[in-house]
C-alpha positions in Angstrom: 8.9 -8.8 -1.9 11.8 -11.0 -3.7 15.5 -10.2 -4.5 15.3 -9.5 -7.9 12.0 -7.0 -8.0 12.9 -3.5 -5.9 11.0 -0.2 -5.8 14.6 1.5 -4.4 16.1 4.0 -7.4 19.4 3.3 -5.9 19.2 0.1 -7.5 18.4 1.8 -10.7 21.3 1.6 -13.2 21.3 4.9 -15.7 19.2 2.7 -18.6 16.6 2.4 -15.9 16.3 5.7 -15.0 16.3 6.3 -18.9 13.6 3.9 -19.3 11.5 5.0 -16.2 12.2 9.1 -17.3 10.4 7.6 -21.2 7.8 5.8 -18.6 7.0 9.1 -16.7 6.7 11.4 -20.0 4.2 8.7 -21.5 2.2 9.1 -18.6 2.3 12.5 -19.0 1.7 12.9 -22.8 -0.5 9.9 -22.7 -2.2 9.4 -19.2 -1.9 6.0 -17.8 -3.8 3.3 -19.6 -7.4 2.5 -19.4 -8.3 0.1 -16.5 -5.5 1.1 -15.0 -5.8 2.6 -11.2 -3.9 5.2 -10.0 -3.9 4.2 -6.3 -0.3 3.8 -5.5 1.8 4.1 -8.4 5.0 3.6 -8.3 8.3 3.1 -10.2 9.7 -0.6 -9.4 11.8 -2.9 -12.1 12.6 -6.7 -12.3 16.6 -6.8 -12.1 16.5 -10.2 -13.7 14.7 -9.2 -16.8 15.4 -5.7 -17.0 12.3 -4.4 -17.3 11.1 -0.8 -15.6 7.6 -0.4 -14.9 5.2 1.6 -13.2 3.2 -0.6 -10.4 0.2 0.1 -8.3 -1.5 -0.7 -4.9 -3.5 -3.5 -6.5 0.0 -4.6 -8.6 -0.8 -3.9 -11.9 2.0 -3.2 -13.9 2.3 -0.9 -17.3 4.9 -0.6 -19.3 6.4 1.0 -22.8 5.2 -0.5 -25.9 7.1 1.0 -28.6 6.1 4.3 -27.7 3.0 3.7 -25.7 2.3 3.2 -22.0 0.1 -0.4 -21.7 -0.5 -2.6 -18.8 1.4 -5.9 -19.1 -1.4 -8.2 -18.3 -0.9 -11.5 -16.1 -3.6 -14.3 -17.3 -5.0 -15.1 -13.7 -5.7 -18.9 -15.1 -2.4 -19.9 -16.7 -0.1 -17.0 -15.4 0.6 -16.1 -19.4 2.5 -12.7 -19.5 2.2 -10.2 -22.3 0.7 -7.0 -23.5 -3.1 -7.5 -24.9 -2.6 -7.2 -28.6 0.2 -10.1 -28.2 -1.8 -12.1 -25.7 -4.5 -12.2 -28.2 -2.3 -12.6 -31.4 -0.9 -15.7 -29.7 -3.6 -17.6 -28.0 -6.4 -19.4 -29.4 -9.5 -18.4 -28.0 -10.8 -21.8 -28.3 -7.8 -23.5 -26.1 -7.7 -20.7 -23.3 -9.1 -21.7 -20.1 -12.0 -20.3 -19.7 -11.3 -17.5 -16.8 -8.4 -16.8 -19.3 -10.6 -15.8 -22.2 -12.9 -14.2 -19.9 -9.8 -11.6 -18.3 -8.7 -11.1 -21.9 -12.4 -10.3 -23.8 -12.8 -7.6 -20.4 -9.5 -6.2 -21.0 -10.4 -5.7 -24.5 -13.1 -4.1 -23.8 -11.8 -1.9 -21.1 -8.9 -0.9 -24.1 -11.5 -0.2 -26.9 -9.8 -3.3 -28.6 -11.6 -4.6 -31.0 -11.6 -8.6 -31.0 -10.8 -10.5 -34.3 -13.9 -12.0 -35.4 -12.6 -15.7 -33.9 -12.6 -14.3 -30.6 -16.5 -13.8 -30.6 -19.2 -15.9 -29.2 -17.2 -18.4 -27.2 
C-alpha cells in the first residue's frame, strides 16, 4: 500500500479508535450501506487526512456521515471524491463525463436516492 494509508490499530491514535468504535456501532445499528460488500472488511484510515473508514476486498470505503454509515464514492472517470448526496449536489449532470454520470445515476439507484429532476434523461 502507501505510507500514509495503514490497516495496523497501532497506528491508530485514541480519536481514531473513537471514530472507528462510532464506525463499528453504525454498522451495527444500521448495517453497512447498500451496494456495499462485505467480503473483507476492514478498519484502515488515511494518516494524512485523518479519516477512519471501513474498507473491503474490492476497496470500497464507507464512512460516517453525520450519524450515518455511507460509502465515499470514487468517480472512476475523473477520480472526484465525496459521499453521493454531495457528488450530486456539486456536479452538473450535463458536464460529467459520461462513465461519471453513469457510476453516479447506479449508485443512486442502488441507495434509493432519488435524482433531482435535472439529473434525468441524459
Amino acid at each position: 500500500m502507501t505510507d500514509y494509508y495503514t490497516e495496523n490499530l497501532a497506528d491508530f491514535g485514541r480519536y481514531d479508535i473513537e471514530t472507528l468504535r462510532d464506525l463499528l456501532t453504525a454498522w451495527i445499528e444500521q448495517g453497512l450501506p447498500n451496494g456495499f460488500y462485505d467480503s473483507g472488511v476492514k478498519p484502515a484510515m488515511n494518516k494524512n487526512s485523518g479519516n477512519v473508514f471501513l474498507v473491503n476486498d474490492d476497496y470500497q470505503v464507507a464512512m460516517l456521515n453525520d450519524d450515518k454509515l455511507e460509502i465515499f464514492h470514487s468517480l472512476p472517470y475523473s477520480g472526484e471524491e465525496g459521499f453521493l448526496t454531495d457528488l450530486i449536489t456539486e456536479n452538473d449532470a450535463h458536464s460529467l463525463h459520461s462513465e461519471d454520470y453513469e457510476y453516479l445515476v447506479n449508485a443512486a439507484d442502488l441507495s434509493d436516492l432519488k435524482l433531482p429532476n435535472d439529473w434525468l434523461n441524459i
